[in-house]
C-alpha positions, 0 to 999 in steps of 0.5 A: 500500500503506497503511503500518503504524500506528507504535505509540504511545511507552510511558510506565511511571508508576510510583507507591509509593502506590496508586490511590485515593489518587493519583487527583489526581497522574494528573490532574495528570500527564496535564495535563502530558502535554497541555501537551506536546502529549500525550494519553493513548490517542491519541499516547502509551499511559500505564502504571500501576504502583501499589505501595500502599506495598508496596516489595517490589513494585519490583524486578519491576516495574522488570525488567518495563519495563525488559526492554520498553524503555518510553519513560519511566519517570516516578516521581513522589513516592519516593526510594527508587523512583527510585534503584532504577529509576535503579541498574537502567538508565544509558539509559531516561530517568527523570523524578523527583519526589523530597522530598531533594537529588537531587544528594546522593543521587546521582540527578544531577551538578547541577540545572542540569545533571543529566548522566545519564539522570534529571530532575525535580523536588526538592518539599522534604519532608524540608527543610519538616518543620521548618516543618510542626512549627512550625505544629503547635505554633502550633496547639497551643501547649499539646502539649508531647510530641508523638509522631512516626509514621515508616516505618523501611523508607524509611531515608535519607528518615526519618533526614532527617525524624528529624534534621529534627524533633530540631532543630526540637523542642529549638528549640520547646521540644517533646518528641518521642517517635519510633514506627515502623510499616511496615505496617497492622498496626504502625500500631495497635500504634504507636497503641497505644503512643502513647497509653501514652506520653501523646502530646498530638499527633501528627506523621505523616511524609510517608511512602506507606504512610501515605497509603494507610492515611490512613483507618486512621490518620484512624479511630485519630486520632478514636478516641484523640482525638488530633490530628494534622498530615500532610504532603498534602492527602489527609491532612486530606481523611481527617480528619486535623487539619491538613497542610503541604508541597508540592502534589504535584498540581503536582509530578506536573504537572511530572513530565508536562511533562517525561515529554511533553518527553523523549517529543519529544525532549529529553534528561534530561542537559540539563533541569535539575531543578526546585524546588518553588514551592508550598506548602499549609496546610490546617486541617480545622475539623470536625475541630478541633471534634470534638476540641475544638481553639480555631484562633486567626482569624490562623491560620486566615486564613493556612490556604489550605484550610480544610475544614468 
């Protein structure tokens, strides 16, 4: 008698941005996944939720696949997604790319060893504001009132950013002027602000709902001619002027070789949660043209990307 054929372990990859936009972290995941010894529709079946920055969504899908008692719960890039998964179940294990201090906000007892039912990896976004700031002003040296775009929905990661860029400010001599915007709608009426507040540039907080909205924003920057600096990569693929911070493909990389891990059977409690190594500046040269922005050779030459 032929035995039944075991059904392939559930992973729920769970994503506050959308698909279009995270097309690189998927690949990046799945390549984890292989260097685990995973592969998608053979040895594991992956399930993609996608939020298109809409927070409101989370709750349902979490209940979902908590209900169904899927094998891991892989959040890459959201704070605020993964302390709701991790309030919600004390036994699915969670593998976390999150921008703060997993163990300020609760999420683990120690890096080294994490004691509960979450791991992954901690990619520094609040932390490296600061530093994107700088570059900014190296940049344009000239901008000395700079508008800064945050999402007030995601509140612990924009108090972070917000106190992170007042400090970098005062020591830049820089005068930040602060704009909220949660949904699209709010996005051209900040714009629409920023330009009567005579903003010489523009700071976008590495925040979801801006990266699925990057074309809008990418579309108001040209039209307003105001050159601004993101967080990712995708940002200045849009044609935003430059970006800096983490490569969150390589984050999502080390969520699947975690994800591939727990599936073998590893525990969350013992893998210690990982820090970010790597770091990209990309320029968008088009861009700095069509607004017509003198980039120094040095800078350039420091620029891992730079898009023509």
């Amino acid at each position: 008698m032929a035995r039944a054929e075991q059904p392939l372990p559930v992973v729920a990859f769970i994503n506050v941005g959308s698909a279009e936009t995270r097309s690189d972290r998927v690949a990046a995941f799945r390549k984890g996944l292989s260097e685990t010894g995973y592969t998608e529709g053979q040895n594991v079946s992956v399930e993609y939720h996608w939020l298109d920055g809409a927070y409101l969504r989370l709750p349902a899908v979490l209940d979902d696949v908590i209900q169904r008692r899927v094998g891991v719960i892989a959040i890459p890039g959201s704070g605020p997604a993964v302390l709701a998964a991790k309030a919600a179940t004390a036994t699915i294990p969670i593998v976390f790319g999150v921008a703060e201090n997993p163990v300020g906000l609760g999420l683990v007892k120690s890096l080294a060893q994490p004691g509960g039912n979450a791991t992954g990896i901690n990619f520094f976004a609040s932390e490296i504001d600061a530093k994107r700031l700088g570059l900014m002003h190296e940049l344009l040296p000239k901008a000395s009132r700079v508008a800064a775009l945050v999402n007030p929905a995601n509140v612990r990661y924009t108090e972070a950013t917000s106190k992170a860029l007042r400090e970098a400010a005062q020591t830049l001599g820089i005068e930040l002027v602060f704009f909220n915007a949660s949904t699209p709608s709010e996005i051209d009426a900040a714009f629409a602000a920023i330009t009567r507040e005579r903003a010489q540039a523009l700071f976008i907080a590495g925040e979801a709902i801006f990266s699925v909205r990057r074309m809008q924003l990418a579309t108001l920057t040209a039209r307003d001619r105001i050159p601004a600096s993101y967080a990712g990569r995708e940002g200045v693929e849009a044609g935003l002027l430059m970006s800096y911070g983490t490569s969150l493909a390589d984050m999502a990389r080390q969520v699947g070789v975690y994800t591939g891990s727990i599936l073998k059977g590893a525990k969350p409690s013992e893998l210690p949660v990982l820090q970010a190594t790597r770091f990209e500046f990309l320029i968008n040269l088009q861009t700095a043209r069509a607004l017509g922005v003198e980039i120094s050779p040095m800078l350039l030459a420091r620029a891992d990307e730079v898009i023509e």
